[in-house]
C-alpha positions as CSV (number, residue, x, y, z in Angstrom):
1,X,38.2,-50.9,32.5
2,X,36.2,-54.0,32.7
3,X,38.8,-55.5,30.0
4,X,42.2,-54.4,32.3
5,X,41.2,-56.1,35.2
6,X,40.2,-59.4,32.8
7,X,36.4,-59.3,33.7
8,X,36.2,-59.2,29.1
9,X,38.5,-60.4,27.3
10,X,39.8,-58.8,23.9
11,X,38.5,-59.8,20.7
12,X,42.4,-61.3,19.9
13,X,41.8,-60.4,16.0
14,X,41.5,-56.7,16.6
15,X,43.5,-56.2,19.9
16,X,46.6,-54.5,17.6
17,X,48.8,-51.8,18.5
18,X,47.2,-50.0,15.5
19,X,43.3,-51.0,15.9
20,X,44.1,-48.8,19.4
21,X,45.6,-46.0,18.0
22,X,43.5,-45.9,15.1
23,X,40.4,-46.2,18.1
24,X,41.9,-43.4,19.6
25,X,41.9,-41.5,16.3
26,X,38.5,-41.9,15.8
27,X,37.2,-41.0,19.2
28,X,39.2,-37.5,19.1
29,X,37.1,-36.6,15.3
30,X,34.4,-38.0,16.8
31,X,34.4,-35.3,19.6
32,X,35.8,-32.7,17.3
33,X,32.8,-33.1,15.0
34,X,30.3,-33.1,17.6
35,X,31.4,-29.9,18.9
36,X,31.5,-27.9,15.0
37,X,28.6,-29.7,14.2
38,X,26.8,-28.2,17.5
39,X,28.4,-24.9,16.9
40,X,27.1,-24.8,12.9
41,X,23.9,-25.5,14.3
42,X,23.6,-22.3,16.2
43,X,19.9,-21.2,17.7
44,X,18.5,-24.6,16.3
45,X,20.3,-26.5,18.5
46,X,19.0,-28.4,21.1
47,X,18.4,-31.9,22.7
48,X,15.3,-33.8,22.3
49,X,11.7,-32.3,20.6
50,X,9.5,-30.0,21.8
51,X,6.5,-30.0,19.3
52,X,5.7,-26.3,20.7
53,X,9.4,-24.9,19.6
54,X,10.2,-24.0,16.0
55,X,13.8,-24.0,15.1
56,X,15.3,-22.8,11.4
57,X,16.2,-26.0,9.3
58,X,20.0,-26.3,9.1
59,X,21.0,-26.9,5.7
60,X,24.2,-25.4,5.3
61,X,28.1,-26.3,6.4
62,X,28.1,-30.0,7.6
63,X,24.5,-30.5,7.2
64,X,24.6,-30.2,3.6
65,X,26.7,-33.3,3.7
66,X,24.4,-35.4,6.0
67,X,21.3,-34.4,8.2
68,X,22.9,-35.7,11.4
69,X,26.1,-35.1,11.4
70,X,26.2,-34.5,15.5
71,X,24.8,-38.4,15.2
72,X,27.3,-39.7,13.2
73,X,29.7,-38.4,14.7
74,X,29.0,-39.9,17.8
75,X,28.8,-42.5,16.4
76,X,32.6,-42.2,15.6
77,X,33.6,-41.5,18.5
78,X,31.9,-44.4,20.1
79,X,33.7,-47.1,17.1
80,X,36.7,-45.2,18.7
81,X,35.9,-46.2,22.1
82,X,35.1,-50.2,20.9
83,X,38.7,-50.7,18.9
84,X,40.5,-48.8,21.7
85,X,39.4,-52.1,24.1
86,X,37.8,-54.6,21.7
87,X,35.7,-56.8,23.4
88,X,32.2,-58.1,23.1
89,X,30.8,-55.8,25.0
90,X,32.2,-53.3,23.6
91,X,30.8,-54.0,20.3
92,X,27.3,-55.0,22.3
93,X,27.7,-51.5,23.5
94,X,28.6,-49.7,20.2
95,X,25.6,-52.1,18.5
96,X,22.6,-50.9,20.9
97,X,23.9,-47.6,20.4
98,X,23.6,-47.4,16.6
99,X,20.3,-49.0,17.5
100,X,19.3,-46.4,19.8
101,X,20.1,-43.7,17.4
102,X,18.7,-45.1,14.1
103,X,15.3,-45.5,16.4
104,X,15.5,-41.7,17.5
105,X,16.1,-40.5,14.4
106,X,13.8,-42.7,12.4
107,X,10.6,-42.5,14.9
108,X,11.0,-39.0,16.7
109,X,13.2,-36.4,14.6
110,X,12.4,-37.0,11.1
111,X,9.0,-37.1,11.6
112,X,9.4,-34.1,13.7
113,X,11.2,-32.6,11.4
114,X,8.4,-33.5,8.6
115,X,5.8,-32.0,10.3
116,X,7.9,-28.8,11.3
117,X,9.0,-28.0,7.9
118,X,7.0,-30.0,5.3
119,X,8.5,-29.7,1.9
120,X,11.7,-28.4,2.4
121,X,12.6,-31.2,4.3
122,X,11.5,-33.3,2.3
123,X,13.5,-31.6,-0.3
124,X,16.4,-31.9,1.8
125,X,16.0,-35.3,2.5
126,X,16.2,-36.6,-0.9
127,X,19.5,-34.7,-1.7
128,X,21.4,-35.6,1.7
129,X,22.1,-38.9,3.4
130,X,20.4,-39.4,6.7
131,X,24.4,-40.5,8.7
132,X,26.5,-40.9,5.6
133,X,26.8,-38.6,2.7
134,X,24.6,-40.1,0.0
135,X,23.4,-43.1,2.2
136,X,19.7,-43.1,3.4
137,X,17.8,-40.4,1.3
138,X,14.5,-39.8,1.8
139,X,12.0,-39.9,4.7
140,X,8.8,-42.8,4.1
């Protein structure tokens, strides 16, 4: 919005016809995945950590590929948002979210997820890439 009205301006090298459709791609997998990824986790899902609940480890489906797929692919979606109106603050915005989500993940469900289920995640971990398939194996 704030890029109509002029407040930002575009970032000219990626303010193409094709970075916003291909933006527009993106976002629509990006909510697409969100939703199977939510439904393949079934009675584990849920939003934030309680330390007093104990869900099953999802290792099946998506999460064979990577361990956070819902994550990544918000992530996606939000890549989607920044090339659909590519400005700086855009990319400030998709930036501090990666930031945001590499911090909750790193410092509050891994080691959640550690404590919860020891060993197998651990296992798990070492076989399946923490956003991207391969990419970030292994808790510290």
């Amino acid at each position: 919005m704030l890029q109509l009205f002029g407040v930002v301006c575009p970032i000219e090298l990626l303010h193409t016809q094709l970075i916003q459709a291909s933006g527009i791609f993106l976002a629509v997998v990006g909510v697409v995945a969100t939703f199977f990824a939510q439904r393949e986790m079934g009675a584990s899902w849920r939003i934030g950590v309680d330390p007093s609940e104990t869900t099953t480890l999802v290792r099946d489906g998506v999460f064979a590929i990577v361990r956070n797929p819902i994550f990544s692919a918000m992530l996606i979606f939000a890549a989607g948002i920044t090339l659909m109106a590519p400005n700086p603050l855009a990319v400030a915005g998709f930036l501090l979210l990666f930031t945001a989500i590499e911090l909750q993940v790193r410092r509050v469900e891994e080691p959640y997820l550690l404590d919860t289920h020891g060993d197998a995640y651990r296992t798990y971990t070492n076989s399946v890439g923490r956003f991207l398939p391969g990419i970030g194996r292994t808790v510290r």
